[in-house]
C-alpha positions as CSV (number, residue, x, y, z in Angstrom):
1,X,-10.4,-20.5,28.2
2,X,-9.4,-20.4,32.0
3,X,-5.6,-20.6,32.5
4,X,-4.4,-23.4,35.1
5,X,-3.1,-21.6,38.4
6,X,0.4,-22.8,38.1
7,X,2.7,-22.3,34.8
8,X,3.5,-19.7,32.8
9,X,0.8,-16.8,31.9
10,X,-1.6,-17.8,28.5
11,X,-0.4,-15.1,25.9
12,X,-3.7,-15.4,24.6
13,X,-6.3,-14.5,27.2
14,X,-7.3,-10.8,27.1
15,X,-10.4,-9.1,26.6
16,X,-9.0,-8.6,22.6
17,X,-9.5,-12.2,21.7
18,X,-12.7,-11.9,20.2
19,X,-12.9,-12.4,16.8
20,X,-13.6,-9.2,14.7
21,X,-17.1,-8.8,13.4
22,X,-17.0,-9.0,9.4
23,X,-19.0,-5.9,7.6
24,X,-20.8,-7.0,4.7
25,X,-20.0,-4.7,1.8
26,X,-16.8,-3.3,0.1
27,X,-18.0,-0.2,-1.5
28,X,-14.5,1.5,-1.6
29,X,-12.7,-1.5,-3.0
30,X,-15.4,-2.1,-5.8
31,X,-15.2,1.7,-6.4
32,X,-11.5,1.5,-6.4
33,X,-11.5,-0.8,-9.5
34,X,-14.5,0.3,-11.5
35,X,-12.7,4.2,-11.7
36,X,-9.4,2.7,-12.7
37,X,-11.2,0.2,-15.6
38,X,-13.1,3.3,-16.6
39,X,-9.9,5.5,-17.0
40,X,-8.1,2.3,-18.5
41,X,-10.5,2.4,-21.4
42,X,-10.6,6.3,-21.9
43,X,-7.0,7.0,-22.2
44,X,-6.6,3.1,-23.7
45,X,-4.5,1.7,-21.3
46,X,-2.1,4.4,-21.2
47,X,-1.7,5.3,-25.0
48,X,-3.7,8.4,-25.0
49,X,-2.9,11.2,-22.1
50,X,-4.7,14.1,-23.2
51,X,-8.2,12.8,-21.8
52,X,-6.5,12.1,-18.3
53,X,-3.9,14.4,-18.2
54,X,-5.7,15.8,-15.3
55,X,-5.0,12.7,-13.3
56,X,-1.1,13.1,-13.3
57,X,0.5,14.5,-10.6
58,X,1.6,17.2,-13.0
59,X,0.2,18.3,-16.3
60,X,2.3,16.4,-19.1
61,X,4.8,19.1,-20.4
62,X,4.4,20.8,-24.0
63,X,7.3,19.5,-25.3
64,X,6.9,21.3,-28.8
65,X,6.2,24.7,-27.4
66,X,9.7,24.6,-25.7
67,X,11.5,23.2,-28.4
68,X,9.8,25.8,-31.1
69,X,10.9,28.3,-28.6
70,X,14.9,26.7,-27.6
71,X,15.3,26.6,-31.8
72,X,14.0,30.3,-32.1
73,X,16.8,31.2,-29.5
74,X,19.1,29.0,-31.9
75,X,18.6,30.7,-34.7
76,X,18.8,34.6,-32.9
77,X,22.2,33.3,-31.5
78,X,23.6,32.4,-35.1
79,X,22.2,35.4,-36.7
80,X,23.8,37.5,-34.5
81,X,20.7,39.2,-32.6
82,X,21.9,38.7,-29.2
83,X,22.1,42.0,-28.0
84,X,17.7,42.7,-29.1
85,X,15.4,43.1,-26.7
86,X,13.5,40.4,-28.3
87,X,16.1,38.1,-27.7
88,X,15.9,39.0,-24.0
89,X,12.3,38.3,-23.1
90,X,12.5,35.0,-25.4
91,X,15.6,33.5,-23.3
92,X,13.7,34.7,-19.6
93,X,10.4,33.0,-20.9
94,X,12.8,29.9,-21.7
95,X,14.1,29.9,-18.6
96,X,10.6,30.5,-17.0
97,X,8.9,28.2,-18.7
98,X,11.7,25.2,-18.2
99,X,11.6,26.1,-14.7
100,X,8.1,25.6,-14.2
101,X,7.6,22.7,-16.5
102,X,10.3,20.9,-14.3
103,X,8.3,20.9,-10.8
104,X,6.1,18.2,-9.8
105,X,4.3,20.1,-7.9
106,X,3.2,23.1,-10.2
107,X,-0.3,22.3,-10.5
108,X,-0.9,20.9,-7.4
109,X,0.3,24.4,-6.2
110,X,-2.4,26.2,-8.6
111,X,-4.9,24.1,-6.1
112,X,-5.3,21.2,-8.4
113,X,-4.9,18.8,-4.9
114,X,-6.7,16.3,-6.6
115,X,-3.8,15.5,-8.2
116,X,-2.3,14.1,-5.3
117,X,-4.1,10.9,-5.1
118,X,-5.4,10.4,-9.1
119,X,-2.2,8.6,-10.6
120,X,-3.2,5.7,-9.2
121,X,-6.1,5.2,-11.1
122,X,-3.6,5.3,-14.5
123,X,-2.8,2.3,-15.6
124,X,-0.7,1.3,-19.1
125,X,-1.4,-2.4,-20.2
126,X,-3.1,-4.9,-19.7
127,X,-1.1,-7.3,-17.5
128,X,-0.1,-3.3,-15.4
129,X,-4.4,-2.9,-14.6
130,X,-5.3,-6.6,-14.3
131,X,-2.0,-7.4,-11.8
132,X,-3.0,-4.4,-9.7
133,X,-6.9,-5.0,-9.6
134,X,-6.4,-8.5,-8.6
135,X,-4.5,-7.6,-5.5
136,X,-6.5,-4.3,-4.7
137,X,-9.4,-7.2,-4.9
138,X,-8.2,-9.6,-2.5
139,X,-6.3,-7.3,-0.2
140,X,-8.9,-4.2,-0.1
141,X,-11.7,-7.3,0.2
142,X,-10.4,-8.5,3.5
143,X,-9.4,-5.3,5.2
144,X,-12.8,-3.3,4.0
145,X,-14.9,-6.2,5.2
146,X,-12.8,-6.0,8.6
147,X,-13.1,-2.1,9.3
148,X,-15.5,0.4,8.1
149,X,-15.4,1.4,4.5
150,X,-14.6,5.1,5.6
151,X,-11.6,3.7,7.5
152,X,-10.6,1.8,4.5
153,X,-11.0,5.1,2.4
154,X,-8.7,7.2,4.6
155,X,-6.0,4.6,4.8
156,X,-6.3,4.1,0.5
157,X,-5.6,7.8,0.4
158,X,-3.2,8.2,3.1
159,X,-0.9,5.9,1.5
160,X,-1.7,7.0,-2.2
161,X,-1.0,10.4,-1.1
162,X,2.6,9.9,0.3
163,X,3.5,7.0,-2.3
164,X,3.0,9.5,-5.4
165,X,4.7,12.3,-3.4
166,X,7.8,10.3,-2.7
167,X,7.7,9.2,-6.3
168,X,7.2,12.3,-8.1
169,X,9.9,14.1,-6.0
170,X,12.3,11.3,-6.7
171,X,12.0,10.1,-10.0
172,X,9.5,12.5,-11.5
173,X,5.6,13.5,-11.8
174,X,5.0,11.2,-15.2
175,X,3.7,7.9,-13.3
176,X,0.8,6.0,-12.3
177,X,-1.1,2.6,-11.2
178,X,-2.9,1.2,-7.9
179,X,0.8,-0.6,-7.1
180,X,1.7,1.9,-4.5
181,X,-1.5,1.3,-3.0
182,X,-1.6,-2.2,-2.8
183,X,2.3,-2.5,-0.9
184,X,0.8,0.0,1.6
185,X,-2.2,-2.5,2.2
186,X,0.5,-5.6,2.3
187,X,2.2,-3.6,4.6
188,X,-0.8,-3.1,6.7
189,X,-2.1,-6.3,6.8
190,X,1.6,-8.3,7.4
191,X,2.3,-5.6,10.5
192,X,-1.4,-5.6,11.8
193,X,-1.4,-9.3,11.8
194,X,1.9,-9.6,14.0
195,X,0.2,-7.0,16.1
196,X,-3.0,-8.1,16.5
197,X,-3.8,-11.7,15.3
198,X,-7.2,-11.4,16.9
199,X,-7.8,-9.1,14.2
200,X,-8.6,-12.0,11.6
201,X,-5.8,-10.3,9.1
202,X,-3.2,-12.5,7.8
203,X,-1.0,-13.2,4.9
204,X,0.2,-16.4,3.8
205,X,4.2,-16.7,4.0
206,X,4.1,-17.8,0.1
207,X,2.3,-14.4,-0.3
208,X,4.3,-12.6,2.2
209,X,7.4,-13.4,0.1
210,X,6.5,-13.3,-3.4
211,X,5.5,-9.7,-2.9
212,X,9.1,-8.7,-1.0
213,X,10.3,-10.6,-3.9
214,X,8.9,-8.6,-6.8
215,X,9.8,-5.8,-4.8
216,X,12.8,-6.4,-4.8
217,X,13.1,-7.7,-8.6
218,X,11.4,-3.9,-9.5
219,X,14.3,-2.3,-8.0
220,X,17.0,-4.2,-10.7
221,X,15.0,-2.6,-14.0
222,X,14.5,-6.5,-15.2
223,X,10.4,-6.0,-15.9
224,X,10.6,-1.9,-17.1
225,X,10.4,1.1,-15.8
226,X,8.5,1.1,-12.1
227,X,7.4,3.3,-10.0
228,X,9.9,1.8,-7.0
229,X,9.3,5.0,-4.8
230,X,5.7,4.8,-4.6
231,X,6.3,0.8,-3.7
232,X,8.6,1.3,-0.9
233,X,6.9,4.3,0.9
234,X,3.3,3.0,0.3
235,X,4.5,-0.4,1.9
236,X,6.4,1.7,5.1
237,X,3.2,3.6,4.8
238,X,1.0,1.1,5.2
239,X,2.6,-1.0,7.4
240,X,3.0,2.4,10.1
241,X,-0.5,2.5,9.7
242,X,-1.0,-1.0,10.3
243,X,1.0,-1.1,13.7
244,X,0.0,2.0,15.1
245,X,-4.1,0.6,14.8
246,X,-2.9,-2.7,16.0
247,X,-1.1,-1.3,18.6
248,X,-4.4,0.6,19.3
249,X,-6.8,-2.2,19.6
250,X,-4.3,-4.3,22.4
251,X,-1.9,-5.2,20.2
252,X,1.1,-4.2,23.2
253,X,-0.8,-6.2,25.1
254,X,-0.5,-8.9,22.9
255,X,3.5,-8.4,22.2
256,X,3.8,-8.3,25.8
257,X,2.2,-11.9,26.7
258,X,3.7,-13.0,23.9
259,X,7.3,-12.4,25.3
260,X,6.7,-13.5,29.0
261,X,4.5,-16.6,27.9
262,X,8.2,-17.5,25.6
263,X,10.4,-16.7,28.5
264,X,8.3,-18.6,31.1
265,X,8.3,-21.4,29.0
266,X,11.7,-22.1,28.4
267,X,12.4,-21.6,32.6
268,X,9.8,-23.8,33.7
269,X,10.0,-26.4,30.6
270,X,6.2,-26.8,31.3
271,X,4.1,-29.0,28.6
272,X,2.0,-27.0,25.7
273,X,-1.5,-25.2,27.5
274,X,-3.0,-25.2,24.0
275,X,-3.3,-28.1,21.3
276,X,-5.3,-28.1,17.7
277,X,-7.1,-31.5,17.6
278,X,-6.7,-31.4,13.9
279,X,-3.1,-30.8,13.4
280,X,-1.6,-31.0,16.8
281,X,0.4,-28.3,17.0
282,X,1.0,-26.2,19.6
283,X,2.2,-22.9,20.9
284,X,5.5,-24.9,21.3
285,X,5.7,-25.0,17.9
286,X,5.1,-21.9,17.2
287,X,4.6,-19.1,20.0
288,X,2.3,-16.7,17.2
289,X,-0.3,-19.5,16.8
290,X,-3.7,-18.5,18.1
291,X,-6.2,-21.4,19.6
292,X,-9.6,-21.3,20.1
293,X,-12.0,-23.6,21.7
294,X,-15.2,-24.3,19.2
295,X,-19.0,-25.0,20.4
296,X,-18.2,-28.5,20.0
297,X,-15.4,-28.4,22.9
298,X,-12.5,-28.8,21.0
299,X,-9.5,-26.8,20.9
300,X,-8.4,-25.4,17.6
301,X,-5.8,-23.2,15.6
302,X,-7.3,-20.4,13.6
303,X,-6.5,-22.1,10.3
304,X,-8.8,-25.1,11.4
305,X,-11.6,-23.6,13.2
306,X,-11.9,-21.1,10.1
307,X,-11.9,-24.6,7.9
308,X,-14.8,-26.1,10.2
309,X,-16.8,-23.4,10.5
C-alpha cells in the first residue's frame, strides 16, 4: 500500500512484507515423534534403561560393581590388610573407577557424540511423552512448514545439543525428553515473531504465558524432578536463534520503522494510516499490528485476513 506524502513513515512498507511461502511437508517433526514413541515403548516409558542406555548422555553407572568393590576395601580395612599390595591396586581402581563414572562426558569423549543429542528421545510416562509430542506437534508443524526441513533439523539439534550439555554439567547426565527442545522452539518462534512478523510466526499471549509459567512452576520442584537446565538454555537457545534469522531476513529494518513510525506519531498526533474493517483496530492500538489489504480492497489485520482466506 502507498503511504500518503505527509505524516509519519508506514512501519510496514518494505520489500519483507510478503507473506512467507508455506512448504508442504514436515518430515523432521513427524520423524521427531515416531523415534521418541518407538523408544517409549522399548525401554516402557522409562522403566527399563538397558535397551537405551546408549541414548543417555552417559552410560548409566554400575552401581553394584562399585559397591562390591567399596565393601571389599571395607572388609581389607577391618581385617587389617592395609599395608598389601592388593589392597593398593583395589583402592586406585576405586578411585579410578568413581572418577570416571562421575563425568558426564566419559562416553561422549570415547567418540560416542551421538550421545549428545539422543536424551531427548527418552521419555518416562505417559503424560512426560504425550505433553512433549503435543507441543513438538504444533510448534515444529508451524516452523518446519515455514522454513526448509533441513533448517528445521539444524535448529532441533542445535538446541538439543546445548540444552543436554548445560543439563548434564549442572545437575547430572541421567535425564531425558523432547522438553528442552520444545522451550528452544517457543523461544524461537516468540523472538522471531517480534522480529519479523512478516514471517507468519506467532504465539498466542495465553500460550506465551502458560509456558513462562510452567517454567517457572518447574523451577519450585512442585511437579518432580525436571530437567530445568535443559528448559532454560534450550529457550535462550532458541530464541538467539530466532532473533539472529529474524534479524537476517529485515527484521532491523522492521524494529527500526517500528520505533520512528511510534515517535512520529505521538509528535504529529496524526490519525491511524491503517484500519481492519472487521475489528477496527488500528496501529494506534497497538503499534506491532500488521495490516494487509485483501483482493477484495479491504484493509485487514493478520488475524482477520488469515480468518477470510
Amino acid at each position: 500500500m502507498q503511504e500518503p506524502s505527509s505524516g509519519p513513515p508506514n512501519p510496514r512498507h518494505s520489500r519483507y512484507q510478503q507473506l512467507p511461502v508455506r512448504r508442504s511437508g514436515t518430515p523432521v517433526t513427524i520423524a521427531l515423534i515416531i523415534v521418541s514413541c518407538i523408544v517409549a515403548a522399548i525401554s516402557q516409558l522409562g522403566e527399563r534403561t538397558e535397551p537405551v542406555s546408549t541414548l543417555y548422555f552417559a552410560e548409566p553407572s554400575n552401581q553394584d560393581v562399585l559397591y562390591d568393590m567399596y565393601y571389599r576395601i571395607k572388609a581389607m580395612e577391618e581385617n587389617g590388610n592395609t599395608n598389601t599390595a592388593e589392597f593398593n591396586r583395589l583402592v586406585d581402581d576405586y578411585l579410578i573407577r568413581i572418577e570416571t563414572e562421575s563425568s558426564p562426558l566419559r562416553d561422549i569423549k570415547k567418540g560416542e557424540v551421538w550421545r549428545l543429542a539422543t536424551p531427548m528421545f527418552l521419555h518416562f510416562g505417559i503424560i512426560h511423552i504425550l505433553f512433549n509430542m503435543m507441543w513438538i506437534w504444533s510448534l515444529g508443524l508451524a516452523i518446519e512448514s515455514t522454513y526448509r526441513p533441513l533448517k528445521f533439523a539444524v535448529l532441533v539439534l542445535t538446541i538439543a545439543v546445548i540444552s543436554n550439555i548445560a543439563q548434564a554439567l549442572i545437575s547430572g547426565p541421567n535425564f531425558g525428553g523432547m522438553s528442552g527442545v520444545v522451550y528452544g522452539l517457543f523461544g524461537f518462534i516468540v523472538v522471531h515473531g517480534k522480529l519479523n512478523p512478516h514471517s507468519g510466526l506467532h504465539l498466542d499471549k495465553r500460550t506465551v504465558n502458560f509456558m513462562l509459567i510452567w517454567l517457572v512452576l518447574c523451577f519450585t520442584g512442585l511437579v518432580g524432578p525436571i530437567a530445568n537446565w535443559a528448559h532454560t538454555f534450550g529457550l535462550l537457545t532458541g530464541a538467539i536463534m530466532g532473533g539472529a534469522l529474524a534479524l537476517k531476513q529485515g527484521g532491523w529494518q522492521t524494529v527500526k520503522r517500528r520505533h520512528e513510525f511510534k515517535r512520529a506519531a505521538s509528535h504529529l498526533n496524526t490519525n491511524a494510516l491503517h484500519e481492519c474493517c472487521v475489528c477496527g483496530k488500528t496501529e494506534l492500538d497497538d503499534p506491532y499490528m500488521d495490516f494487509r489489504v485483501h483482493e477484495d480492497g479491504n484493509e485487514y489485520c493478520v488475524q482477520h485476513l488469515k480468518e477470510i482466506d
